[in-house]
N, CA, C and O atoms as CSV, one atom per row, in Angstrom:
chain,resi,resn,atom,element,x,y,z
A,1,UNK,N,N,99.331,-47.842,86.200
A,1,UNK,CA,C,98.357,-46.768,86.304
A,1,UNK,C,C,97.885,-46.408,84.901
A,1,UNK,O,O,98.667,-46.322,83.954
A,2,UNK,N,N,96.689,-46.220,84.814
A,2,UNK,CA,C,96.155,-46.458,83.643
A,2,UNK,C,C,96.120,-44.819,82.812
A,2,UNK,O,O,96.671,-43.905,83.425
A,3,UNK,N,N,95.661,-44.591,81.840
A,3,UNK,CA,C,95.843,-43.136,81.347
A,3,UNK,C,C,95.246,-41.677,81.812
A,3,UNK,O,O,95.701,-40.542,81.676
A,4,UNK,N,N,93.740,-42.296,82.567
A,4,UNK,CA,C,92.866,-41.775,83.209
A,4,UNK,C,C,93.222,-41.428,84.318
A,4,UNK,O,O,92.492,-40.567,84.808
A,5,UNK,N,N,94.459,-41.898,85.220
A,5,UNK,CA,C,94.559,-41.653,86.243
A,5,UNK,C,C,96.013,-41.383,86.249
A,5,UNK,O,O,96.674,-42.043,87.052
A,6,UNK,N,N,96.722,-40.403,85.385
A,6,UNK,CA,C,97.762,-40.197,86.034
A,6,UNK,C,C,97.692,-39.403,87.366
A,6,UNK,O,O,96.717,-38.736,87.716
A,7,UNK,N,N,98.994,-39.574,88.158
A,7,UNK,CA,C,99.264,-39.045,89.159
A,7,UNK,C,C,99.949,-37.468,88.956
A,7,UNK,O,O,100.853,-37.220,88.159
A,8,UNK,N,N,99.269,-36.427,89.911
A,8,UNK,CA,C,99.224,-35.032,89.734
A,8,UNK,C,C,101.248,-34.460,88.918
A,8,UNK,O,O,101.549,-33.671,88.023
A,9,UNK,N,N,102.165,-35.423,89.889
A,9,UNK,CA,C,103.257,-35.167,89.348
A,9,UNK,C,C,103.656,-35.547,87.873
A,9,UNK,O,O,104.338,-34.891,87.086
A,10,UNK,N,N,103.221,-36.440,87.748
A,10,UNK,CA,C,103.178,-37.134,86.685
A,10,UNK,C,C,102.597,-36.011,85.414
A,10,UNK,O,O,103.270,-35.483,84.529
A,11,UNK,N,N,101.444,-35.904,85.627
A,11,UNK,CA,C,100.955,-34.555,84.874
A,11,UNK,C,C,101.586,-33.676,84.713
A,11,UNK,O,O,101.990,-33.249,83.631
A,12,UNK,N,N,101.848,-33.105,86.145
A,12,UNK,CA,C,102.842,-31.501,86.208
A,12,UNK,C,C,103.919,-31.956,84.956
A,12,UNK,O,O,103.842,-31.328,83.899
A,13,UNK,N,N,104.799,-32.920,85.074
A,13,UNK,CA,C,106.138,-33.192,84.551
A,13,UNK,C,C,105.693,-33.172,82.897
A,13,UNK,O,O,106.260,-32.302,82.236
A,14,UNK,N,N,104.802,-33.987,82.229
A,14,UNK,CA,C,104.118,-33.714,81.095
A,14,UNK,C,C,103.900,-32.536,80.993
A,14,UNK,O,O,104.615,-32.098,80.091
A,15,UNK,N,N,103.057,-31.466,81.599
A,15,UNK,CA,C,103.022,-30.859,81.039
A,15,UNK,C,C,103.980,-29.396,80.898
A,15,UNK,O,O,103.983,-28.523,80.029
A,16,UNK,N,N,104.792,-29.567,82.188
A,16,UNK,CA,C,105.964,-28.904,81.995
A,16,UNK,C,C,106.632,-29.040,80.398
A,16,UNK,O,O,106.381,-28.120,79.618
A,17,UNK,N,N,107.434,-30.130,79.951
A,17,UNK,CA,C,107.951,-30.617,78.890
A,17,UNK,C,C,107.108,-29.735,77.787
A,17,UNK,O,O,107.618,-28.831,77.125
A,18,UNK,N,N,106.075,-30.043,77.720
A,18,UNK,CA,C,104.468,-30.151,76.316
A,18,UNK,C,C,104.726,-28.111,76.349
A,18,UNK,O,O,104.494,-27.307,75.446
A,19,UNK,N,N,105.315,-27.846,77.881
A,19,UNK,CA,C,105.170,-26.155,77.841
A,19,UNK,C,C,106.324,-25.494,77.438
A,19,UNK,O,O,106.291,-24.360,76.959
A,20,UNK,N,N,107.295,-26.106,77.596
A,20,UNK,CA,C,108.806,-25.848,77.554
A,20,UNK,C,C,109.631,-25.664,75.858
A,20,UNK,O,O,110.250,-24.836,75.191
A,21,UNK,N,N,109.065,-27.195,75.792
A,21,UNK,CA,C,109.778,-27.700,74.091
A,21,UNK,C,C,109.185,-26.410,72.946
A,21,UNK,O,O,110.069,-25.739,72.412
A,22,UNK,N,N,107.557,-26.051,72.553
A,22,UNK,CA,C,108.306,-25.150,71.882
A,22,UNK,C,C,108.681,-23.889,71.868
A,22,UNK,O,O,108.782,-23.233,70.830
A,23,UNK,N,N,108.988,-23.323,73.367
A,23,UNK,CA,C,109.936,-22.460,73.387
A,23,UNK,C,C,111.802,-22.598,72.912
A,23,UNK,O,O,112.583,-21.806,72.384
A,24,UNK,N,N,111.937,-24.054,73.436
A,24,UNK,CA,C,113.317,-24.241,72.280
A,24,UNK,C,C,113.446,-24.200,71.176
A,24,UNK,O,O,114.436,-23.746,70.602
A,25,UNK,N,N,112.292,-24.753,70.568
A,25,UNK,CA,C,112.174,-24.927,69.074
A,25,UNK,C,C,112.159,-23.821,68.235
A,25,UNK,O,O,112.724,-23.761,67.143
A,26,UNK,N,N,111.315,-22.694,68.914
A,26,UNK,CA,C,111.425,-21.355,68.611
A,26,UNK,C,C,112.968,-20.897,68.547
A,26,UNK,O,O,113.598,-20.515,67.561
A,27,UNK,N,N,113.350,-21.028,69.729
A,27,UNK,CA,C,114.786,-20.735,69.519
A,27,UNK,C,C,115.324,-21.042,68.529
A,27,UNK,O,O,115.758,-20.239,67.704
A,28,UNK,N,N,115.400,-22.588,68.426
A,28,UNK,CA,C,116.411,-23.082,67.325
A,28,UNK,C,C,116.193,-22.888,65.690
A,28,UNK,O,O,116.858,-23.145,64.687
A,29,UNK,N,N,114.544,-22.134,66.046
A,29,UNK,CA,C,114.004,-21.439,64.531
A,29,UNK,C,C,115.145,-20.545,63.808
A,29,UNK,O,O,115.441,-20.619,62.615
A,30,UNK,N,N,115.835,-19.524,64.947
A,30,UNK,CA,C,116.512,-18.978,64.160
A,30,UNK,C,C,118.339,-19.241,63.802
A,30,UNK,O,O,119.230,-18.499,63.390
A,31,UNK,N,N,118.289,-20.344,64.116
A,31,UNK,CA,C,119.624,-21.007,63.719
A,31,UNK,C,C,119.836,-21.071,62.311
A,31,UNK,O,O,118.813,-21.381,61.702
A,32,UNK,N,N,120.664,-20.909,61.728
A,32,UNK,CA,C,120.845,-20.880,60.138
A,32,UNK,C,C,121.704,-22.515,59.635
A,32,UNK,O,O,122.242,-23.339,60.374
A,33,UNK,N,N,121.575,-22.527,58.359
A,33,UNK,CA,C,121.597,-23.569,57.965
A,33,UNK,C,C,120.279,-24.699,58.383
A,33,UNK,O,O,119.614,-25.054,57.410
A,34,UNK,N,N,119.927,-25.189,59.536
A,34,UNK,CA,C,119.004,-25.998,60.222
A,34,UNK,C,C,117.433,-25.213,60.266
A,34,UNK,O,O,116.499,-25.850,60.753
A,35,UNK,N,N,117.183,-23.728,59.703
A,35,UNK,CA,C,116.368,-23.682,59.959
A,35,UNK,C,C,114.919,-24.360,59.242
A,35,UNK,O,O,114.086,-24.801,60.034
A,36,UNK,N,N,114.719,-24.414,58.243
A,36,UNK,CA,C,113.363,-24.785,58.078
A,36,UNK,C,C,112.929,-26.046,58.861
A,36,UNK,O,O,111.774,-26.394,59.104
A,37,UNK,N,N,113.976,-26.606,59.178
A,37,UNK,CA,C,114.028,-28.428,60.109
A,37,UNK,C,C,113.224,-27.801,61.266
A,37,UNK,O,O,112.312,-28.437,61.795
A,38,UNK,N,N,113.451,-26.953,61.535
A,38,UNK,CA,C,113.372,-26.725,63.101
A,38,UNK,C,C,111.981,-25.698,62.805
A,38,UNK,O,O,111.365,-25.580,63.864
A,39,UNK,N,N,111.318,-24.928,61.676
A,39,UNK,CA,C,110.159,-24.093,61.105
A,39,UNK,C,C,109.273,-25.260,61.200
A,39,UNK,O,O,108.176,-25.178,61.752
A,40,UNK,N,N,109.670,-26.226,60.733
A,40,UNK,CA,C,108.570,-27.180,60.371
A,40,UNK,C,C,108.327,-27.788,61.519
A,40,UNK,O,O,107.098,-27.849,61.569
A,41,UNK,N,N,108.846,-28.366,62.653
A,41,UNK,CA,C,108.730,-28.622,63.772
A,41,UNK,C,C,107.902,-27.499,64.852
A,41,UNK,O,O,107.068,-27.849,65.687
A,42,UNK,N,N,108.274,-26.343,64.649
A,42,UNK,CA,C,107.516,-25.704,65.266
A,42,UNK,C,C,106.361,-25.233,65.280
A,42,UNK,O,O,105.774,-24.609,66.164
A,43,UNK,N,N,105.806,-25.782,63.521
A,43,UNK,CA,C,104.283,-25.633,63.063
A,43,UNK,C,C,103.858,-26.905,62.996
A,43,UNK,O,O,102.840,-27.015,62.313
A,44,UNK,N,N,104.322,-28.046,63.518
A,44,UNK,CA,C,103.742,-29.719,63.560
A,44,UNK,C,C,103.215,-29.103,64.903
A,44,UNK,O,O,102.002,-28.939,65.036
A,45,UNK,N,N,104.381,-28.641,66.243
A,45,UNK,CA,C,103.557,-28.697,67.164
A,45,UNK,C,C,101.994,-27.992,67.677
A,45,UNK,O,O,101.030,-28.211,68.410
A,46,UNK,N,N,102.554,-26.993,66.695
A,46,UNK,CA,C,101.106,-26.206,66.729
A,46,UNK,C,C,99.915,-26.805,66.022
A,46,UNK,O,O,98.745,-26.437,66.134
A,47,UNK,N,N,100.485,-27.985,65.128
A,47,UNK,CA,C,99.203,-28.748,64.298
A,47,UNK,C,C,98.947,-30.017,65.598
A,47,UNK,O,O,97.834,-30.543,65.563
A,48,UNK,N,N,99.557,-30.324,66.295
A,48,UNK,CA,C,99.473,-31.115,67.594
A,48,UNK,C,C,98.576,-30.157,68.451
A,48,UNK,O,O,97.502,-30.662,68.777
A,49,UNK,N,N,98.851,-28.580,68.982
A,49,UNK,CA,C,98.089,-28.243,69.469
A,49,UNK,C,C,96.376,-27.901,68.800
A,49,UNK,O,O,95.301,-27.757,69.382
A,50,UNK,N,N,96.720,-27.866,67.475
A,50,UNK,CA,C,95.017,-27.761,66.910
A,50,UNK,C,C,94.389,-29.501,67.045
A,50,UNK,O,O,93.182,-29.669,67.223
A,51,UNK,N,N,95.176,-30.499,66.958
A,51,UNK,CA,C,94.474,-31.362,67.065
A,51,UNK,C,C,94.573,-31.739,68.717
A,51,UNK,O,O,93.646,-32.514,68.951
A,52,UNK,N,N,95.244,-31.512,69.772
A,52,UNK,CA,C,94.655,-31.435,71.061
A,52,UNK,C,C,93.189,-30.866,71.390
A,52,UNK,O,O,92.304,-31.311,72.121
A,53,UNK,N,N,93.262,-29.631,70.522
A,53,UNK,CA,C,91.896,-28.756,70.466
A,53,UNK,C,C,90.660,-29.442,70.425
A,53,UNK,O,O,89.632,-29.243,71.071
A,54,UNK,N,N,90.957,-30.378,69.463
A,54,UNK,CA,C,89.789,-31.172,68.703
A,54,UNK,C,C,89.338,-32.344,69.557
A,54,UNK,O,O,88.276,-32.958,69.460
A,55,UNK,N,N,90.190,-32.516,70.288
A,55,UNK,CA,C,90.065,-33.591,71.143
A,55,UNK,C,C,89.536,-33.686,72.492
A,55,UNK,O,O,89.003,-34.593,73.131
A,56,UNK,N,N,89.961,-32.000,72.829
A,56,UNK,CA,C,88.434,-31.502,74.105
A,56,UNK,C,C,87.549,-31.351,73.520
A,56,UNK,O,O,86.587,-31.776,74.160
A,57,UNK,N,N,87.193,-30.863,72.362
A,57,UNK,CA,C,85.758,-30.591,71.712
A,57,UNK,C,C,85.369,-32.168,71.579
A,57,UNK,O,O,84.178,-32.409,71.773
A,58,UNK,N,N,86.027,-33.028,71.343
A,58,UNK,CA,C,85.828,-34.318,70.856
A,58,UNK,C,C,85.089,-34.902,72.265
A,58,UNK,O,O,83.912,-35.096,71.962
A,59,UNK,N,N,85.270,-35.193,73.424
A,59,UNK,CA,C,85.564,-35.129,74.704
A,59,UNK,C,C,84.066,-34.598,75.676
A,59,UNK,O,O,83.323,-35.285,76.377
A,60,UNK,N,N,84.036,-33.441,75.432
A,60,UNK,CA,C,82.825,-32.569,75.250
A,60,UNK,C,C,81.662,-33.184,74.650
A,60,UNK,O,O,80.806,-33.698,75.370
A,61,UNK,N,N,81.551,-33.173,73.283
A,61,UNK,CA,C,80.621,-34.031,72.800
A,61,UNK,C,C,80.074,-36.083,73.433
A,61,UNK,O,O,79.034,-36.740,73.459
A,62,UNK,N,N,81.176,-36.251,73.721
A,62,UNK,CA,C,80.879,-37.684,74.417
A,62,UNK,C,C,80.461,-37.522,75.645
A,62,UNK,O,O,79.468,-38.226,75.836
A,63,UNK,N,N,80.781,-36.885,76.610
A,63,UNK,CA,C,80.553,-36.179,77.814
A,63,UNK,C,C,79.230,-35.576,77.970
A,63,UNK,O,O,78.431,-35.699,78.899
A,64,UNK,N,N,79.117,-34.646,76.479
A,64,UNK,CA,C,77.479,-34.362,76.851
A,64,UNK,C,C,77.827,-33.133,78.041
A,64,UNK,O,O,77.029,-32.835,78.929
A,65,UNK,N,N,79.150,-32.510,77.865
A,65,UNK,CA,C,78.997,-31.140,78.998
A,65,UNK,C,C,80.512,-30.955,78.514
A,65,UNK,O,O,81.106,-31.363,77.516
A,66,UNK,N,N,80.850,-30.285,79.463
A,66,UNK,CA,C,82.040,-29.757,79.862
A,66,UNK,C,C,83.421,-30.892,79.729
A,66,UNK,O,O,83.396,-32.104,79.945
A,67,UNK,N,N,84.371,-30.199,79.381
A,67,UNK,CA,C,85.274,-31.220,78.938
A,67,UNK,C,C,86.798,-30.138,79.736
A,67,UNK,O,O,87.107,-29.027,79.304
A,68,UNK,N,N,87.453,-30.786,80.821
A,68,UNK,CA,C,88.746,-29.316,81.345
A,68,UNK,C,C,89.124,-29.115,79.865
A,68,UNK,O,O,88.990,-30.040,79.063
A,69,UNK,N,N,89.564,-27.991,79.528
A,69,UNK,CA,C,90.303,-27.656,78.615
A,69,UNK,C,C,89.474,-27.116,77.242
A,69,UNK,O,O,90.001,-26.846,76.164
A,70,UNK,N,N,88.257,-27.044,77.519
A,70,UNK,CA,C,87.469,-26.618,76.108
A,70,UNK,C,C,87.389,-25.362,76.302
A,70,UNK,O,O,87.837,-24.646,75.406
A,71,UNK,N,N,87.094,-25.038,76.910
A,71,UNK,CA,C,87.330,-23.006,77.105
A,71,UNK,C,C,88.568,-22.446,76.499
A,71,UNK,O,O,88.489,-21.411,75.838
A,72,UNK,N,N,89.904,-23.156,76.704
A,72,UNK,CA,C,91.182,-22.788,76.229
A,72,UNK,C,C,91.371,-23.537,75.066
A,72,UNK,O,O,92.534,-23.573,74.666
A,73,UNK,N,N,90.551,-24.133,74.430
A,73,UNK,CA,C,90.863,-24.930,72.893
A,73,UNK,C,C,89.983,-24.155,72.148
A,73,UNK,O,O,90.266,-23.994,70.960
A,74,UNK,N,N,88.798,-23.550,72.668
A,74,UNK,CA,C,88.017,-22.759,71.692
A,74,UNK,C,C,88.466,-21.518,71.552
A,74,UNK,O,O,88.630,-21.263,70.358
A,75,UNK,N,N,88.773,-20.515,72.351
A,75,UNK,CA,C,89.145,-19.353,72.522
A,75,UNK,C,C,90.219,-19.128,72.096
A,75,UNK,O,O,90.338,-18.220,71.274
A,76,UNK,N,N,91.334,-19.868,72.507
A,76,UNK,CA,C,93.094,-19.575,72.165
A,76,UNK,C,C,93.526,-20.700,71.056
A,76,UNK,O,O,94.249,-20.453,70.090
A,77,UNK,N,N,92.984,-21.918,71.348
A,77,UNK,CA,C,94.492,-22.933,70.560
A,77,UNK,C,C,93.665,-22.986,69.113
A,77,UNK,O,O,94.321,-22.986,68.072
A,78,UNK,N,N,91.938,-23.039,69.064
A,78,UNK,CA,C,91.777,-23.166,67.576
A,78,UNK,C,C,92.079,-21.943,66.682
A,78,UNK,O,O,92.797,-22.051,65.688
A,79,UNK,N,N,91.336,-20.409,67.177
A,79,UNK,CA,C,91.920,-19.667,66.516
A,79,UNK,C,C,93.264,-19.673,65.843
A,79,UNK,O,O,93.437,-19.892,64.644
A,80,UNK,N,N,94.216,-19.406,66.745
A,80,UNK,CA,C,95.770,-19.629,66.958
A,80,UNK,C,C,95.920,-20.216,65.523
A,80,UNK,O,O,96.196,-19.670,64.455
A,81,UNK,N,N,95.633,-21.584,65.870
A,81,UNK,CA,C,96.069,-22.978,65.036
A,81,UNK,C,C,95.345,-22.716,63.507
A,81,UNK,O,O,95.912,-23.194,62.525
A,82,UNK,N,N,94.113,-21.966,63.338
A,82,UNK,CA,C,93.390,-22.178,62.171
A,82,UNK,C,C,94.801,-20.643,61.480
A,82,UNK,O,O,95.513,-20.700,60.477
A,83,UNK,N,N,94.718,-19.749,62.297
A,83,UNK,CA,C,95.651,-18.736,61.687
A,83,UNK,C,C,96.958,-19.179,61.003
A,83,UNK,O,O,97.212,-19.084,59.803
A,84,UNK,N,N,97.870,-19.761,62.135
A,84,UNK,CA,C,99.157,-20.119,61.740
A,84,UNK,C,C,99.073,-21.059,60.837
A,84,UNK,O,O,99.753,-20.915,59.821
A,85,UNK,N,N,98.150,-22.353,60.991
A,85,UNK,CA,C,98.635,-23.172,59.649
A,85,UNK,C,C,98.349,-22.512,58.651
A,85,UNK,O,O,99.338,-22.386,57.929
A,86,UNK,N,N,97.123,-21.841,58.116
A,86,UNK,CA,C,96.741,-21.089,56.877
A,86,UNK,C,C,98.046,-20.459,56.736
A,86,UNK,O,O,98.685,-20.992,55.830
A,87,UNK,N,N,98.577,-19.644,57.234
A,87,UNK,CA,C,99.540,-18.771,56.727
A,87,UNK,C,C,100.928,-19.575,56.591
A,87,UNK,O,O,101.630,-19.085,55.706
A,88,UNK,N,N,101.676,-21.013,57.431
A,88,UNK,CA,C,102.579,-21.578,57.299
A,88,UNK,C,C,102.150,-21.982,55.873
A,88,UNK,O,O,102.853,-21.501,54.985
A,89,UNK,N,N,101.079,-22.815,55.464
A,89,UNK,CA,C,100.956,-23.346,53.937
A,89,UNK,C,C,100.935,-22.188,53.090
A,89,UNK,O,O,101.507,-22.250,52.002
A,90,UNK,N,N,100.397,-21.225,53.420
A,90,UNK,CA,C,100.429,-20.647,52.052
A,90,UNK,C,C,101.753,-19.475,51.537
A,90,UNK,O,O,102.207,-19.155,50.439
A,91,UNK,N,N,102.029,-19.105,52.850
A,91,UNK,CA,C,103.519,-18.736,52.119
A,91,UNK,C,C,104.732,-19.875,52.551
A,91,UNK,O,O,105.909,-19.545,52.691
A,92,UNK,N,N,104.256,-21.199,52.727
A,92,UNK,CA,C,105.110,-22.289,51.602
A,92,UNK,C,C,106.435,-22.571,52.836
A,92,UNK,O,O,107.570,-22.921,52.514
A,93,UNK,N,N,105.853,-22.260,54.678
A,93,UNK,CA,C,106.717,-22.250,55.760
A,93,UNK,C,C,107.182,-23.897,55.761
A,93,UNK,O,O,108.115,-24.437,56.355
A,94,UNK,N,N,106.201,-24.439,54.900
A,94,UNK,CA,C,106.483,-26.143,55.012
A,94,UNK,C,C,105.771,-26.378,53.972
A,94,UNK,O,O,104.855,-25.605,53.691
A,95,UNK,N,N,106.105,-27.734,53.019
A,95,UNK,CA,C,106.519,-28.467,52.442
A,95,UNK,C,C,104.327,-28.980,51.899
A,95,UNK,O,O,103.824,-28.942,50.777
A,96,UNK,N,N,103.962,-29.195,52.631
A,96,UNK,CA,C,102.222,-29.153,52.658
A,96,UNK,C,C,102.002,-29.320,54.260
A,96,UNK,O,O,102.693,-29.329,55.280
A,97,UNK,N,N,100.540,-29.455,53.860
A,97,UNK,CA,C,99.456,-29.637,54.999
A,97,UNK,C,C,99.230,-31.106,55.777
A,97,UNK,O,O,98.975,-31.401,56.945
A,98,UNK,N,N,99.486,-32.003,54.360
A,98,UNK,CA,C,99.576,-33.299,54.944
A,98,UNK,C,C,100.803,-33.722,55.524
A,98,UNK,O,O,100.764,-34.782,56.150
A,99,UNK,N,N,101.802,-33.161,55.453
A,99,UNK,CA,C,102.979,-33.639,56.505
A,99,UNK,C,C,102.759,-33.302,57.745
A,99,UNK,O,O,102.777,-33.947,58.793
A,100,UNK,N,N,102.512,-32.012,57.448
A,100,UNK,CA,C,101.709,-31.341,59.330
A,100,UNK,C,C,100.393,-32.050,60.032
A,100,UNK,O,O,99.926,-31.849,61.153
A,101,UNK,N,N,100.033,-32.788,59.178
A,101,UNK,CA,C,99.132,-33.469,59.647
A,101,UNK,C,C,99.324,-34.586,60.524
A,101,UNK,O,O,98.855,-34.814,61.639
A,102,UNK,N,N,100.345,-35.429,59.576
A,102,UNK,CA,C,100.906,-36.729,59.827
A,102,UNK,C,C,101.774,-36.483,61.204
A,102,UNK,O,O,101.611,-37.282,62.126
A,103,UNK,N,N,102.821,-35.236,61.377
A,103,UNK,CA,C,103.297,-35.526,62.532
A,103,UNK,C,C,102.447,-34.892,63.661
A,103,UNK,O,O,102.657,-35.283,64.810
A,104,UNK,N,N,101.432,-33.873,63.417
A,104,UNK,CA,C,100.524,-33.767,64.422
A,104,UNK,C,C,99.779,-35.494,65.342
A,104,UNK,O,O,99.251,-35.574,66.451
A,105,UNK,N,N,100.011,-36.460,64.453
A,105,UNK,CA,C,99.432,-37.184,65.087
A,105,UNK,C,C,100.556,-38.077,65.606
A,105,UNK,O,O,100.451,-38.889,66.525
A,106,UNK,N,N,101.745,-37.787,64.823
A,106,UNK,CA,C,102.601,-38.633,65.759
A,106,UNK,C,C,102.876,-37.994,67.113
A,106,UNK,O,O,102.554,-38.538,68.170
A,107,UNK,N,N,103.368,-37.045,67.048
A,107,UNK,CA,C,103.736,-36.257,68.509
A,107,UNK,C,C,102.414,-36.022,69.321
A,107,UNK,O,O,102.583,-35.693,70.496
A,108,UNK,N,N,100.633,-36.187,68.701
A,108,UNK,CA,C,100.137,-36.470,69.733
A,108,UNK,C,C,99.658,-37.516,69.761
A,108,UNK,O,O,98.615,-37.541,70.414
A,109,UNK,N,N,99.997,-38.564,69.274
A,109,UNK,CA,C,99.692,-40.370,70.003
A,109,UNK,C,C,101.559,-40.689,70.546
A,109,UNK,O,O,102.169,-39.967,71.334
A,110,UNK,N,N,102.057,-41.784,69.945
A,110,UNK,CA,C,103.088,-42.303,70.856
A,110,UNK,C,C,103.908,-41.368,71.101
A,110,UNK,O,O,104.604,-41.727,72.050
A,111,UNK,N,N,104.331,-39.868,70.576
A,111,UNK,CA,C,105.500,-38.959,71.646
A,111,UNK,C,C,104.657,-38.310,72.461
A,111,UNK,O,O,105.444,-37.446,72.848
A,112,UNK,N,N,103.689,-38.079,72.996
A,112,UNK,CA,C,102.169,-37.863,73.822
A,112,UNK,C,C,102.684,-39.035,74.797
A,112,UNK,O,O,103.484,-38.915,75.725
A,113,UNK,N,N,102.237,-39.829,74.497
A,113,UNK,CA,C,102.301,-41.257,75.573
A,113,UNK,C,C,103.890,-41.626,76.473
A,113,UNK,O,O,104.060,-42.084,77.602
A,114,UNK,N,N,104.852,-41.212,75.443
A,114,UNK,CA,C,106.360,-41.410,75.524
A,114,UNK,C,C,106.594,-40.760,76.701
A,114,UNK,O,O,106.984,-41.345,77.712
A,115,UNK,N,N,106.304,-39.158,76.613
A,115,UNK,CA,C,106.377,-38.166,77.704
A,115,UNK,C,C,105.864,-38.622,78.911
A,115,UNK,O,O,106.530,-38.602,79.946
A,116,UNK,N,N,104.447,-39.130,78.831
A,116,UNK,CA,C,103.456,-39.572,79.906
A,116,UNK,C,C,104.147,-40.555,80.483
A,116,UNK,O,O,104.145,-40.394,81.703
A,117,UNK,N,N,104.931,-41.812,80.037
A,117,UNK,CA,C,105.299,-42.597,80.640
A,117,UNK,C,C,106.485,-42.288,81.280
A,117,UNK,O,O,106.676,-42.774,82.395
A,118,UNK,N,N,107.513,-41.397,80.662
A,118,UNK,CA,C,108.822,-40.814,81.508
A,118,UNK,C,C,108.246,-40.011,82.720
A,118,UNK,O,O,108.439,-40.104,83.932
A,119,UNK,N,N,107.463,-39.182,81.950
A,119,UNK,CA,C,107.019,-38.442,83.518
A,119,UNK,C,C,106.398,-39.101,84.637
A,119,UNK,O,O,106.283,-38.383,85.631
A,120,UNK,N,N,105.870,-40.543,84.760
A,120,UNK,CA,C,105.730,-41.165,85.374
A,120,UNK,C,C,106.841,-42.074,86.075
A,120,UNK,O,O,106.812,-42.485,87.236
A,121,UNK,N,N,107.596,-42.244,85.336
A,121,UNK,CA,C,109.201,-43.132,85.147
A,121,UNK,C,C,110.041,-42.055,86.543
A,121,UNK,O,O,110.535,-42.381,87.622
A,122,UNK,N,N,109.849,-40.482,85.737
A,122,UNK,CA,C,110.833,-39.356,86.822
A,122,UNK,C,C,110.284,-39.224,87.895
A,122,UNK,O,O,111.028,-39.151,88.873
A,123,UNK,N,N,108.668,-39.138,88.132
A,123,UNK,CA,C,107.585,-38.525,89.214
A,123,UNK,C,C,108.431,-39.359,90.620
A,123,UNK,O,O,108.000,-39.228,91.766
């Protein structure tokens, strides 16, 4: 089954996970010793959710209309995302901008796909 067509469970189970994880991560924010490991993880995913953002707008534009999910990428996840990273870089929550960059795209290409295929694997 190709990417276009996952099956509704399949989805649900993705996006359960995509809804879940960083509420742990949050958690494990305030663990001591481990925390900035777990700071920096929790502002990759949010650089994953600004570049999800970009990707209904992206989506949208090829489409030539409406794209699901551009109402909630313009309104909530870019704001959000333009706020928190500005303020993670500049009081120094991580290391730079280009690391948040780099794993924004790992966790959304192959750990994106990874999920998609387990949740298809569990469905």
């Amino acid at each position: 089954m190709g990417l276009g067509r996952q099956a509704p469970p399949q989805f649900l189970i993705a996006l359960s996970v995509a809804t879940v994880l960083p509420y742990v991560v949050a958690l494990l924010c305030g663990r001591e010793g481990e925390r900035r490991r777990w700071v920096f993880l929790l502002v990759a995913l949010q650089a994953t959710m600004a570049l999800n953002a970009l990707s209904h707008v992206g989506a949208a534009v090829m489409l030539a209309g409406y794209s699901p999910g551009l109402v909630t990428a313009l309104a909530i996840n870019v704001p959000f995302s333009v706020y928190l990273l500005h303020r993670a870089i500049r009081e120094q929550w991580v290391a730079s901008g280009w690391s948040l960059l780099a794993a924004a795209v790992v966790i959304h290409g192959p750990v994106l796909l990874g999920v998609m295929a387990l949740a298809g694997w569990a469905a």
